[in-house]
N, C-alpha and C positions, 0 to 999 in steps of 0.2 A: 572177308570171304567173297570170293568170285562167282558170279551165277554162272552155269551155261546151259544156253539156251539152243536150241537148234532154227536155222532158216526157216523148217519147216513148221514148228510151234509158232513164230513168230507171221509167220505167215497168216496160219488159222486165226491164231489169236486179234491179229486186225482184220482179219477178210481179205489181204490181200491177193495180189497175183502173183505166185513165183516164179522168177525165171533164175533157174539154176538149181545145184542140189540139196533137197531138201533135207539132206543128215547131215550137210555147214556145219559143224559148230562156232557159236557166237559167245563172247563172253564179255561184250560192251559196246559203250556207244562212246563216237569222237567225231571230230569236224571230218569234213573232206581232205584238209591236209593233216593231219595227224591220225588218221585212223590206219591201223594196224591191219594184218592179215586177219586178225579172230573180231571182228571188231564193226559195227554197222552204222553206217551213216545218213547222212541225211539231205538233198537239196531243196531249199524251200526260199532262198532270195536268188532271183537271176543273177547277182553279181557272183557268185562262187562257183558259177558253172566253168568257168576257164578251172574248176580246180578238177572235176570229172574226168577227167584225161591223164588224170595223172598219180589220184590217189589212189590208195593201196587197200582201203576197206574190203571188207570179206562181201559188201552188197551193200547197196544206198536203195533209201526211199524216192520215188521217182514220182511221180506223175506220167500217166503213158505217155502224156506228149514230149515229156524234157527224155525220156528211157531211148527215143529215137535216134539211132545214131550211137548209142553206149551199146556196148558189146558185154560186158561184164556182166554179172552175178547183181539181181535188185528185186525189189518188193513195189510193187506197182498200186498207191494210194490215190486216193482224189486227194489226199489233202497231208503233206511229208511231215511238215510242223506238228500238225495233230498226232500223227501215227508217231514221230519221235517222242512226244507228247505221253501217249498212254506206255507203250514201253519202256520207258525212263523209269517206271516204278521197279520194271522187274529186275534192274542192274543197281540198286539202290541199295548201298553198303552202311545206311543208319543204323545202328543196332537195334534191335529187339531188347525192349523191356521184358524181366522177370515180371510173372502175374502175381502179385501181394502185396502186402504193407512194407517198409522196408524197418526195418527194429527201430533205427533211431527218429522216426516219423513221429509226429504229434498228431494224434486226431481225439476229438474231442467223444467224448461216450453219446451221443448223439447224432455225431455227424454218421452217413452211410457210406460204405465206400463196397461197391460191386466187388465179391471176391472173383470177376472176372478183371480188374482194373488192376492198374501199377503205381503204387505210390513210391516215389525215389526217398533216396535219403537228407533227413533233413526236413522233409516236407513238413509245413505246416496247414493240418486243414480243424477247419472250425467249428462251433456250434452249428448242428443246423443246415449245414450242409451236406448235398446229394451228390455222388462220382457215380456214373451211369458204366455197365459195361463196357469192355475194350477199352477205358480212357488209360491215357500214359499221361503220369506227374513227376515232370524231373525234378531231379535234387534243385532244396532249396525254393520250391515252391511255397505261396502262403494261397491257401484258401479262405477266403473271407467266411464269416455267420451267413446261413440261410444260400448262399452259391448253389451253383448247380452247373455240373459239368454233364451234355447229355452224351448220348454214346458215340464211341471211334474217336474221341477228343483226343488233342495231344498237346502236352504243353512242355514246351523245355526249360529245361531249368532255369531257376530263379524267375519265371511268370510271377506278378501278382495281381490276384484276386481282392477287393475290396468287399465289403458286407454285401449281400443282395443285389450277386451277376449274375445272371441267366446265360447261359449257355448252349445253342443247340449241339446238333449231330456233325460229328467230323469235323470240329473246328480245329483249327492247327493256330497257334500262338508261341511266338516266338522269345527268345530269353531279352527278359529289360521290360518287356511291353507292363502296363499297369491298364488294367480295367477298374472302371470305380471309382475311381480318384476324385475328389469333392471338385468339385465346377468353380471356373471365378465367379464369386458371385458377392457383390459389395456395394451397398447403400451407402453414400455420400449423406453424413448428418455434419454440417457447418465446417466444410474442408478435412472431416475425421473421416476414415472407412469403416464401415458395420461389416460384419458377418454376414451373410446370408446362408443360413442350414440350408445344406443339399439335400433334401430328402427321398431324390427322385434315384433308380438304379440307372441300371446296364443292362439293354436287351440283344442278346448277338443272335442272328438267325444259324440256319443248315449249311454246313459246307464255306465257312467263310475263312481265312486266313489273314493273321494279324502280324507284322511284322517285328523286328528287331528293335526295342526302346519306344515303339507304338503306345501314344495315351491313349486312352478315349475317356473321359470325365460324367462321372453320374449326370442325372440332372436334374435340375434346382429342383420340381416338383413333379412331374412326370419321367418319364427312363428315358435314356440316350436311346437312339435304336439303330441297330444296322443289319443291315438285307440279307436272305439267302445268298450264298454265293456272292457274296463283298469280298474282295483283294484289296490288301492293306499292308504296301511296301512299308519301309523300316521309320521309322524315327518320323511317324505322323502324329499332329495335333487334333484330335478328336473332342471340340468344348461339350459345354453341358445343352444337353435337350438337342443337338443333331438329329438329323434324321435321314437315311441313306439306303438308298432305292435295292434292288436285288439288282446282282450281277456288275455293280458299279465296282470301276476299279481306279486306285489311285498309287502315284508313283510316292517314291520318297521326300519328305521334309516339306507334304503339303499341310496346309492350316485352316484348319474350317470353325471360324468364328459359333457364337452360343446363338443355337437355333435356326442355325440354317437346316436347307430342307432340300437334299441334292436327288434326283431320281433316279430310274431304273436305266441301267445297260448306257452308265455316262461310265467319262475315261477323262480322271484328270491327270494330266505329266507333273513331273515333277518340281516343286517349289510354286505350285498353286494357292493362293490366299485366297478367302472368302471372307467379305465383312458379312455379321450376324445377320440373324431376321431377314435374310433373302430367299428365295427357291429358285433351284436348277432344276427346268423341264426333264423327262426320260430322252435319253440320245445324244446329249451333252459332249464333243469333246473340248475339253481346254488347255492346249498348248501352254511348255512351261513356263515359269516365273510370270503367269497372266495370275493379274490381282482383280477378281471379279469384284464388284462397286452395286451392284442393281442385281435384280433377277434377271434371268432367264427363260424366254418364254417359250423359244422356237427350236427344236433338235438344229445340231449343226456345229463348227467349229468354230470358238472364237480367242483370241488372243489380247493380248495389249503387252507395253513396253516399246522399245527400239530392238532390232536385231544386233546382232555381233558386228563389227566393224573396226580395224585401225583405229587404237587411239587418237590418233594427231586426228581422224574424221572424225571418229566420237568426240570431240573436244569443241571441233568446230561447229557439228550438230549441235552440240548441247546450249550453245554460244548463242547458234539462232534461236533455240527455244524460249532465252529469255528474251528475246525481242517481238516473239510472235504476235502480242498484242497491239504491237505498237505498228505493228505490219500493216496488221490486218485494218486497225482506222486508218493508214495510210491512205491501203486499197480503196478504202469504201469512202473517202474524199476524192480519190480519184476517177471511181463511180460516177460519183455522181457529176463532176465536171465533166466527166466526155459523155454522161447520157446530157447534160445540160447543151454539149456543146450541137451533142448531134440532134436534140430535139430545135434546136434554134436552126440550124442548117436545114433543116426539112421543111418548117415555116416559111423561111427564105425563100424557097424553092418554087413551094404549091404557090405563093403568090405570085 
């Protein structure tokens, strides 16, 4: 189903400024080059302003400064990203759950499920467990014993719940993701592995989003925990006992060893590792495929690895790398000769 929206709602609705008329009808969003006559866009990297001139959108998000010079129909934001940002919802073609259990659901005579909430088909939920108003549970979901989904929650299909997750408000969790999941956790008795019971849960804060095949693993004895407003792209390793600040965000197929302790309003890209038992300050970013080794003390950007480069140079870099040690005593023989040579030559001299 198509939404239509008019210029003029979208206007009030972000505060902007209109320029043009306000009974437009709008019925989506698209880039600069592919936006259509019914259809509102967006500028927000200086690289796609060469497209300005020539797309067909019904009105773009501007900035008054980039609108200078544009003659056409636009909405005048401080800020086009965010204003595409909050309207994206209202063009948003996800279906709407039916509010009720669905027949072939299992829920357990204990567990509560808000006759304001949606359980899909298939769902499994458990002893002991709490579904808060507004939640949607897609088909093929399992709810673990004692969970707790709080309200606005949405989980798509096939999510699973482990015993004793905790859940705040408006969480959004993606299909494949598993909460819960027992931690590695393994005593070395004379070359054999022990068990370690996981005893510890799953704490998710308000407003957080878990992606697509996303872990995150109980923990051994106290809960994993992660922040109000944590973003969590697809197919991430979350060990046991973590701990993850508010508003931190991370990209896809990062890994964060058992018990690290990452803070608030950090940002790691994508294929980020972390050994265990370390802490990342609040302010953190770290650029992709960096294998952090230490903590972090200071807000700020940091990286490691080599960048992109030609083979045939990546080959011959990598060539010098095994030699660097042998370099380096070179150097530092050679140090020392030419400070020997030049502290003799000064001797020489004064006398």
């Amino acid at each position: 189903m198509t939404a239509t929206i008019t210029l003029g709602q979208l206007a009030e609705f972000l505060g902007a400024t209109l320029r043009g008329p306000a009974d437009k009808q709008i019925t989506g969003l698209a880039t600069l080059q592919e936006a259509g006559p019914d259809q509102v866009s967006f500028l927000a990297n200086p690289q796609y302003r060469k497209f300005l001139a020539t797309t067909q959108a019904a009105a773009v998000l501007l900035k008054p400064t980039d609108a200078e010079g544009y003659a056409a129909d636009a909405l005048l934001v401080p800020d086009p990203y965010l204003a595409y940002a909050r309207i994206s919802h209202l063009f948003d073609p996800k279906p709407k759950a039916a509010v009720g259990v669905h027949p072939t659901a299992v829920v357990a005579a204990d567990a509560f499920v808000d006759p304001a909430a949606s359980v899909g088909a298939y769902a499994v939920i458990e002893s002991g467990a709490r579904i808060a108003a507004g939640v949607t549970i897609g088909a093929h979901c399992f709810i673990g014993a004692r969970s707790v989904i709080g309200e606005g929650g949405w989980l798509a299909p096939r999510v699973t719940l482990y015993h004793d997750v905790r859940i705040g408000q408006r969480v959004v969790i993606q299909s494949g993701a598993v909460l819960g999941g027992e931690g590695f956790g393994f005593a070395n008795e004379k070359g054999v592995w022990q068990k370690i019971a996981q005893i510890g849960g799953v704490t998710i804060g308000d407003d957080v989003e878990i992606g697509v095949n996303t872990a995150i693993d109980r923990g051994a004895m106290d809960d994993t925990r992660i922040g109000n407003g944590v973003k969590l792209d697809n197919q991430i390793q979350i060990a046991h006992n973590v701990q993850i600040g508010d508003h931190t965000a991370m990209a896809a197929c990062v890994g964060i060893s058992g018990s690290a302790k990452i803070g608030k309003h950090c940002m790691l890209a994508g294929g980020v590792g972390l050994v265990g038992h370390i802490e990342i300050c609040d302010g953190v970013f770290v650029t992709g495929m960096t294998m952090v080794t230490r903590s972090i003390t200071e807000p700020g950007s940091y990286s490691s690895g080599t960048a992109m480069q030609p083979a045939a140079e990546w080959r011959k870099s990598a060539a010098r790398m095994r030699h660097l040690d042998d370099m380096a005593r070179r150097l530092q023989h050679l140090e020392k000769i030419v400070e020997a040579v030049t502290s003799g030559g000064k001797a020489s001299s004064d006398g």
